[in-house]
C-alpha positions in Angstrom: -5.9 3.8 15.3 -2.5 2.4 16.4 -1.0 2.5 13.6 -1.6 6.3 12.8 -0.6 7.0 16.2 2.8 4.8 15.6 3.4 7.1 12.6 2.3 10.0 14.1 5.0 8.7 16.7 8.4 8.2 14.1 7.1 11.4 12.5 8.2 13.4 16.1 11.2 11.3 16.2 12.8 12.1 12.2 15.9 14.2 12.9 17.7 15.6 10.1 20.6 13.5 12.1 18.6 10.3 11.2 18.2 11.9 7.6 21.4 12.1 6.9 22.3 9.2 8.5 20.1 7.0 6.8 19.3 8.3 3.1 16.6 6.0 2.2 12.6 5.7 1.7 10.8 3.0 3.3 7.1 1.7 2.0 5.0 -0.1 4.0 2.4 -2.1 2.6 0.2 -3.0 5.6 -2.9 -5.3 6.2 -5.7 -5.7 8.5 -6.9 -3.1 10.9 -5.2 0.6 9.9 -3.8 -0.7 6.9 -2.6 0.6 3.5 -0.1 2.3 2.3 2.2 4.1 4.6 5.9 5.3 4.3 8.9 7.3 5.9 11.1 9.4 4.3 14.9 9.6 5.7 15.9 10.8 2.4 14.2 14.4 1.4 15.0 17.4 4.1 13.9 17.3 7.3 12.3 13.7 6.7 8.5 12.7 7.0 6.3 9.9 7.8 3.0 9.4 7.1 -0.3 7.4 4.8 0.0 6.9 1.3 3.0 6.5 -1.3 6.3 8.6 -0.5 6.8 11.7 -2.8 10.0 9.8 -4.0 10.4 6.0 -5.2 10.7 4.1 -2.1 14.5 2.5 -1.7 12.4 -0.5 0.8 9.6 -1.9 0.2 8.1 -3.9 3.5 4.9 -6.2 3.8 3.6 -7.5 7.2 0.0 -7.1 9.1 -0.3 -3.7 11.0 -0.6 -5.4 13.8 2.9 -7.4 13.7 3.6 -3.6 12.4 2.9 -1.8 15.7 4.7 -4.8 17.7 7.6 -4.0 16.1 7.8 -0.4 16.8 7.0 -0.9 20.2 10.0 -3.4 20.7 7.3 -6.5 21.4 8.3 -7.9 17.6 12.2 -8.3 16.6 12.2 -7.4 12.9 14.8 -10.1 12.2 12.5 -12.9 13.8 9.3 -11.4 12.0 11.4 -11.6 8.4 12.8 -15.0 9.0 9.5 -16.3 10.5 8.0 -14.9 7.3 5.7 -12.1 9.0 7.8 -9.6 7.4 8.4 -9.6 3.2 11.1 -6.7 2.5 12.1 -6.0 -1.0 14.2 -3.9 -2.2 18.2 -2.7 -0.2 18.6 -4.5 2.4 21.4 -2.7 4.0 18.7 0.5 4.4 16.3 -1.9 5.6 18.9 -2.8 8.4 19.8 0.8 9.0 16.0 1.5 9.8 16.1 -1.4 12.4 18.9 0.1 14.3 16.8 3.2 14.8 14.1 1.2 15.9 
């Protein structure tokens, strides 16, 4: 489904540059259609993205419907407007969450 393909699509795109960069483990908690449990990992060597819990706590923890999810990774959904508007529920660092943004 979309969002498998989406992840299948940040997966090609983790650079060790974006690793190092970044140093953080993002959780996404998604509902509706493709849902679940999904994460990225900027963190551990060579990074990885995929379904189910990260191998390591996750620094970000991010709530939304996977279709607001799969907006947002293709640029149709700002992730500021979706978090203010309340579409988006982060917790944990916010500064990492910010960083992940920019490489959107």
């Amino acid at each position: 489904g979309p969002v498998a393909e989406t992840f299948r699509v940040i997966q090609g795109a983790v650079t060790e540059e974006y690793v190092r960069s970044t140093q953080g483990v993002f959780q996404f908690e998604l509902s509706g259609d493709g849902g679940g449990t999904w994460y990225i990992d900027l963190k551990t060597k060579g990074g990885s993205a995929g379904f189910g819990k990260p191998s390591v706590t996750a620094d970000v923890v991010m709530s939304m419907s996977s279709a607001d999810f799969v907006k947002m990774f293709a640029g149709k959904l700002k992730p500021t407007l979706a978090f203010m508007t309340g579409r988006l529920r982060i917790k944990g660092n916010m500064a990492l969450a910010i960083k992940l943004e920019k490489m959107l």
